[in-house]
C-alpha positions as a Markdown table, in Angstrom:
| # | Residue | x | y | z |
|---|---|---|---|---|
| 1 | Unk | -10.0 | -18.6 | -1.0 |
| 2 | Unk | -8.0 | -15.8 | 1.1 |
| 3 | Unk | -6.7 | -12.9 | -0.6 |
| 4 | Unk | -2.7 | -14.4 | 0.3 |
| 5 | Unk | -3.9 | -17.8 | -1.3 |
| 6 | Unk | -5.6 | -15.8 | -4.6 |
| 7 | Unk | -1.9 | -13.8 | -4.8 |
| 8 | Unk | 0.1 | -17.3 | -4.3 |
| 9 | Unk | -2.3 | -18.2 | -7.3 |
| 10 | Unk | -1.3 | -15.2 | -9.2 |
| 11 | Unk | 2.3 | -15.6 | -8.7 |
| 12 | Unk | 2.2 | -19.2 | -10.1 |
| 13 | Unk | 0.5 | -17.6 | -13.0 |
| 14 | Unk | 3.0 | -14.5 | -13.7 |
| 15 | Unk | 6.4 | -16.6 | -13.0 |
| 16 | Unk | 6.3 | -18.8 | -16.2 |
| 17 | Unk | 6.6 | -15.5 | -18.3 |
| 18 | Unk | 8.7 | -13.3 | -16.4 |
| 19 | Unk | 12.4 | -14.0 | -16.9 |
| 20 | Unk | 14.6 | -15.7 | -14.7 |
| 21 | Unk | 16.6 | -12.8 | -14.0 |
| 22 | Unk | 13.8 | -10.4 | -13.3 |
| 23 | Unk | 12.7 | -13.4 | -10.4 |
| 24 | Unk | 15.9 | -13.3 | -9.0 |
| 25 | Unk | 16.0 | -9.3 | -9.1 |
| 26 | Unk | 12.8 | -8.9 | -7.2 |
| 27 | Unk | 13.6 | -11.8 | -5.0 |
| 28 | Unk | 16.7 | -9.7 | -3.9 |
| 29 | Unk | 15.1 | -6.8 | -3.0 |
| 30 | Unk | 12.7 | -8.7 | -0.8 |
| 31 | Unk | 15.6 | -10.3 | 0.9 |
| 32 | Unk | 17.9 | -7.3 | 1.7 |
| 33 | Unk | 14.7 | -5.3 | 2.9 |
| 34 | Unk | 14.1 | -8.4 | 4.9 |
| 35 | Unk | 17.4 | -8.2 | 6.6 |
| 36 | Unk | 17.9 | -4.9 | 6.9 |
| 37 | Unk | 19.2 | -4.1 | 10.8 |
| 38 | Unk | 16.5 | -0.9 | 10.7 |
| 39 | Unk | 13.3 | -2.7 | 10.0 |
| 40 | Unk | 10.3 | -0.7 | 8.4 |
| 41 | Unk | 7.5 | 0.6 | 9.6 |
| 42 | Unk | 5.8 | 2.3 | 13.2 |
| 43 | Unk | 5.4 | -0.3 | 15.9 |
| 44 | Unk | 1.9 | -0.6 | 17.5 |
| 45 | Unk | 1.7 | 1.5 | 20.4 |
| 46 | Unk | 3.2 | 4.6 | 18.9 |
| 47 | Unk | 1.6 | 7.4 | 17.8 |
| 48 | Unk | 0.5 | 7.9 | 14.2 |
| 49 | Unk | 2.0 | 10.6 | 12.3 |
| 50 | Unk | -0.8 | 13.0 | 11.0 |
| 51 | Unk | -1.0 | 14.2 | 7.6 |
| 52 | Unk | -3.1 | 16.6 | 4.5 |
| 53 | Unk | -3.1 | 14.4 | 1.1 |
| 54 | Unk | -5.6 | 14.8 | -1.6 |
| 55 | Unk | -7.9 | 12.6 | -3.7 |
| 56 | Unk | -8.1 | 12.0 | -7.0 |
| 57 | Unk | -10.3 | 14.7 | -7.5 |
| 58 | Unk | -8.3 | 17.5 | -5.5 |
| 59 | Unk | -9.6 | 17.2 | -2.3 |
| 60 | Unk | -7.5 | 17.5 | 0.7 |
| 61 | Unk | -8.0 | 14.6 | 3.6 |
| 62 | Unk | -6.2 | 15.5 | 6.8 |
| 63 | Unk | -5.7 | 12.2 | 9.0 |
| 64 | Unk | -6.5 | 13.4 | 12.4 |
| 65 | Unk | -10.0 | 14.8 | 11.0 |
| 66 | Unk | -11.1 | 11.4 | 9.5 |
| 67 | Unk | -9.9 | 10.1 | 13.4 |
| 68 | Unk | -12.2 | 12.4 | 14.7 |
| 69 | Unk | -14.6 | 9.9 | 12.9 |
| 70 | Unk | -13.8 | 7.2 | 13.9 |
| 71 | Unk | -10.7 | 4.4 | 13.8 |
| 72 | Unk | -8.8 | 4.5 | 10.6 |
| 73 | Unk | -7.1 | 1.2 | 8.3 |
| 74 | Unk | -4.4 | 3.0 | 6.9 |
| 75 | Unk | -3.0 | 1.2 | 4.0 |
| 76 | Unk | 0.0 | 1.9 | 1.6 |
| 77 | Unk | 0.3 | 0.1 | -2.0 |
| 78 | Unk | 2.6 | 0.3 | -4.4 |
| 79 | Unk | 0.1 | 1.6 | -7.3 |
| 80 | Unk | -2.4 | 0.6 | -9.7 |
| 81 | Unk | 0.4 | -0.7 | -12.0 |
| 82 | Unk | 0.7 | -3.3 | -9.6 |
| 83 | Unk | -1.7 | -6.5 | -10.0 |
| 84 | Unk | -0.9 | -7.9 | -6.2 |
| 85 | Unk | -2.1 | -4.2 | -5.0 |
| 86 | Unk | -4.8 | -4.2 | -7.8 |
| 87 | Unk | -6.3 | -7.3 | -6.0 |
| 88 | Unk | -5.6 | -6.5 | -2.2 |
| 89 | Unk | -7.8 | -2.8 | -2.9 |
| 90 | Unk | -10.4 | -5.2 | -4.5 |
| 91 | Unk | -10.9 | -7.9 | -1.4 |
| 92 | Unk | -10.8 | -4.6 | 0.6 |
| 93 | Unk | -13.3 | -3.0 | -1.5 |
| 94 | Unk | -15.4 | -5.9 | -0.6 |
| 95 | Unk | -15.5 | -5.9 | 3.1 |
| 96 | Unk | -15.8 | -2.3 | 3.5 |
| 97 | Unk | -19.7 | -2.2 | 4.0 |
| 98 | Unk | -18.1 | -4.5 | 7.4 |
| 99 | Unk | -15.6 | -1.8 | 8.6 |
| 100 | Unk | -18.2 | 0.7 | 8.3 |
| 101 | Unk | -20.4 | -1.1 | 10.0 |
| 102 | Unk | -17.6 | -1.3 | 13.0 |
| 103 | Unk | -17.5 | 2.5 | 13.2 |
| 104 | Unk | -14.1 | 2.7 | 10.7 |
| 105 | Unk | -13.1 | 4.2 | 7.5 |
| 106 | Unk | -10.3 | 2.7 | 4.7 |
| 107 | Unk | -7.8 | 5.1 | 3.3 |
| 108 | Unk | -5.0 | 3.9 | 0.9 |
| 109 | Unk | -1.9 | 5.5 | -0.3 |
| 110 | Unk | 0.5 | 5.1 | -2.9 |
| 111 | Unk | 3.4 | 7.6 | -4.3 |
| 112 | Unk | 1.3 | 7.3 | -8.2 |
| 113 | Unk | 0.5 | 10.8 | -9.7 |
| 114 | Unk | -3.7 | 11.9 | -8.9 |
| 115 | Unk | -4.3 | 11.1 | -12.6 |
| 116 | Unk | -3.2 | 7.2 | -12.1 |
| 117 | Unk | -5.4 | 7.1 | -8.8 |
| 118 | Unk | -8.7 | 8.4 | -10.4 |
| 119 | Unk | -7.7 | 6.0 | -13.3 |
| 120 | Unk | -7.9 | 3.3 | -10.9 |
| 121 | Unk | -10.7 | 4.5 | -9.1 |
| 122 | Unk | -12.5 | 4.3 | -11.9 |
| 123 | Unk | -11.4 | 1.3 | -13.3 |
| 124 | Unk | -11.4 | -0.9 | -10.3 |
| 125 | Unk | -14.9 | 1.4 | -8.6 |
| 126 | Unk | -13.5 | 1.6 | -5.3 |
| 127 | Unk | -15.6 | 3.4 | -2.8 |
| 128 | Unk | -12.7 | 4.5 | 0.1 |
| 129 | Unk | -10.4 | 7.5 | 0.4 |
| 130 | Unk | -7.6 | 6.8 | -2.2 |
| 131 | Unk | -4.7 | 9.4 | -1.8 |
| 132 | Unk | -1.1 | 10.6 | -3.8 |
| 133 | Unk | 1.7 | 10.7 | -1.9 |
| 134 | Unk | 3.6 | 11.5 | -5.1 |
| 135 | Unk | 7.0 | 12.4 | -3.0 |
| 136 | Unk | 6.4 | 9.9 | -0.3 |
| 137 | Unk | 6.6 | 12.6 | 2.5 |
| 138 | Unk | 4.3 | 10.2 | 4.4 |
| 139 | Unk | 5.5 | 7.1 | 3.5 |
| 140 | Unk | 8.8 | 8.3 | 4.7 |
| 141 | Unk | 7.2 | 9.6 | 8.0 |
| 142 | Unk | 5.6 | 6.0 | 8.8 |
| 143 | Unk | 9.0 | 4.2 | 7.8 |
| 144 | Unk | 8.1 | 2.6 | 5.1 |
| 145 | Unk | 9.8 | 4.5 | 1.8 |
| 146 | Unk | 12.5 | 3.7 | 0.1 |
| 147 | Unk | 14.5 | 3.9 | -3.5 |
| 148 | Unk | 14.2 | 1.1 | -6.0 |
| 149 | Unk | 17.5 | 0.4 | -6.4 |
| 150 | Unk | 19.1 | 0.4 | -9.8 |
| 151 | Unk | 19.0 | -3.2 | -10.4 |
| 152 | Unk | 15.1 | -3.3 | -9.9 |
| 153 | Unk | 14.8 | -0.4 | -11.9 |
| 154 | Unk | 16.4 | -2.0 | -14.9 |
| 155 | Unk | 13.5 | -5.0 | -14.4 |
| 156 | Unk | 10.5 | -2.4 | -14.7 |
| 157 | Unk | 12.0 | -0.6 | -17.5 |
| 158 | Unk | 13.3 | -3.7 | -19.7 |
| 159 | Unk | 10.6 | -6.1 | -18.4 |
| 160 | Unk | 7.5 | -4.0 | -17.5 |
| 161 | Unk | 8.1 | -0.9 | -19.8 |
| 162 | Unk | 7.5 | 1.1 | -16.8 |
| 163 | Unk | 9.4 | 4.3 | -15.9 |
| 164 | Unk | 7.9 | 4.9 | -12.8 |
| 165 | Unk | 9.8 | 8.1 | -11.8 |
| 166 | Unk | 7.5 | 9.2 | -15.1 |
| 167 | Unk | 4.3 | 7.6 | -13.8 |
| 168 | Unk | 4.6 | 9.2 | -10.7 |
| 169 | Unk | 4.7 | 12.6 | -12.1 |
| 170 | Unk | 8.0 | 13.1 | -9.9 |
| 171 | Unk | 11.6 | 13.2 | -10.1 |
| 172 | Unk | 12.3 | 9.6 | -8.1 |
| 173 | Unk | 12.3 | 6.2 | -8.5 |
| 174 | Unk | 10.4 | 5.6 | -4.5 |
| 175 | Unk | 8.3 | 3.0 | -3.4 |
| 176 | Unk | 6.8 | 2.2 | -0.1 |
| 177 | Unk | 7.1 | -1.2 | 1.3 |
| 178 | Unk | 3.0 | -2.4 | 1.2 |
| 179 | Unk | 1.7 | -1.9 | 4.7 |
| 180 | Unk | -1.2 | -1.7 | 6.5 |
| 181 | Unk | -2.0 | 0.4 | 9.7 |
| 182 | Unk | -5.4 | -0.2 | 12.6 |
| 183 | Unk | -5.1 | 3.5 | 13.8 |
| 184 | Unk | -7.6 | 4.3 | 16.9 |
| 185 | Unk | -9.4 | 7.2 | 17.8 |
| 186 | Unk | -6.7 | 8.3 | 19.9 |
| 187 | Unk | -4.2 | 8.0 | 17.2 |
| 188 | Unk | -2.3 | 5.3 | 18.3 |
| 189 | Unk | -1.3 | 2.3 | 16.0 |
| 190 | Unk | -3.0 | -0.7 | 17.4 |
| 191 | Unk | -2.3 | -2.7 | 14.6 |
| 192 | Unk | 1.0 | -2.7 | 12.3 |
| 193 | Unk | 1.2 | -4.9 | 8.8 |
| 194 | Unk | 4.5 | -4.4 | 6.9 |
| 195 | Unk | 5.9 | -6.8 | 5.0 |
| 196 | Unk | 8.5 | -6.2 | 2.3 |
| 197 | Unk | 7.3 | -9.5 | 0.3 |
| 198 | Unk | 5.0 | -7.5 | -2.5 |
| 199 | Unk | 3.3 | -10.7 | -3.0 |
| 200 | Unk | 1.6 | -10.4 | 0.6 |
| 201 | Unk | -0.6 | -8.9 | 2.2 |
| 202 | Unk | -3.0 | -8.2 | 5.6 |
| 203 | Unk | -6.0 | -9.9 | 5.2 |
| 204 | Unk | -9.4 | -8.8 | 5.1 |
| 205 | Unk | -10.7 | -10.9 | 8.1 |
| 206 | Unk | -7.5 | -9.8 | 9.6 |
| 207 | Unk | -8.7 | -6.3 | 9.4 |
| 208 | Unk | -12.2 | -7.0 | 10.7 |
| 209 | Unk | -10.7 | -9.0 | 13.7 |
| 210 | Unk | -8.4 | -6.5 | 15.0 |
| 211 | Unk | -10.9 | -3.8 | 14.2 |
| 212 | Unk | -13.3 | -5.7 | 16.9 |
| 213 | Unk | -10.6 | -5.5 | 19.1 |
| 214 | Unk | -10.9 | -1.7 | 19.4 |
């Protein structure tokens, strides 16, 4: 089973318990981000923005050094509140003895606080770079940010119990739009995943393919 069929299997499982008006909430977002006239995201060919975030643990990871290494499969989740980006780290987690092996790293991003990442690190024993863009300074720089509006806020606070300005440990209710990035050596995006339907996302085999392509 791919990673989009296992989330198609988990959205048949959540939808019977989450109200109708929590559905048609979420379902709006992902439409007007859908048609927005300024779509999200950098296009392949441009030029990756370079960036210092740190770990769980405090440590600082600067983009164009881990380049230096090698190609890089940038990915941004929303945050280990999240069971779609709970599962997509997983069925990375799996395949990334493969992108080592093909001379590449994994690093993933998401705006939650450093003590929500090494929560999840922990919990789900992932073995990649996992960094806290708490303001989304490089979410914004890649395209990808934006403010839950109001009306979604209202379905994580009523429905999920989740503030997630508080989870965050900042000020703003941001998310980025789940997205995936093949960087090269060079620092050129080679490869560009965004999607602003939270239920999918760039497939493991998709990620070995295009890193062969390199």
């Amino acid at each position: 089973m791919t990673l989009n069929q296992e989330l198609a299997q988990m959205k048949k499982t959540f939808d019977p318990h989450t109200p109708m008006e929590a559905q048609a909430a979420l379902s709006r977002l992902i439409r007007e981000q859908q048609e927005s006239p300024d779509p999200f995201g950098l296009h392949v060919g441009q030029k990756a923005k370079d960036f210092t975030l740190q770990d769980a643990l405090g440590r600082a990871v600067h983009l164009y050094d881990e380049l230096a290494k090698g190609p890089v499969v940038l990915t941004f989740y929303r945050g280990g509140w999240c069971p779609y980006c709970s599962r997509q780290l997983k069925s990375y987690q799996q395949v990334l003895p493969e992108i080592e092996k093909l001379g590449a790293q994994l690093i993933a991003i998401s705006p939650q606080s450093p003590d929500a990442t090494l929560s999840q690190i922990e919990k789900e024993e992932l073995r990649f770079h996992v960094l806290s863009d708490r303001n989304g300074l490089v979410a914004a720089m890649y395209r990808i940010l934006y403010d839950v509006p109001f009306y979604v806020q209202d379905v994580f606070q009523q429905g999920l119990g989740l503030d997630l300005a508080e989870y965050n440990a900042t000020s703003r209710w941001i998310l980025p739009v789940p997205s995936t990035f093949m960087i090269d050596e060079s620092g050129f995006v080679r490869s560009a995943y965004v999607n602003p339907d939270f239920m999918k996302r760039f497939e493991p085999e998709d990620i070995l393919s295009e890193l062969r392509k390199l």
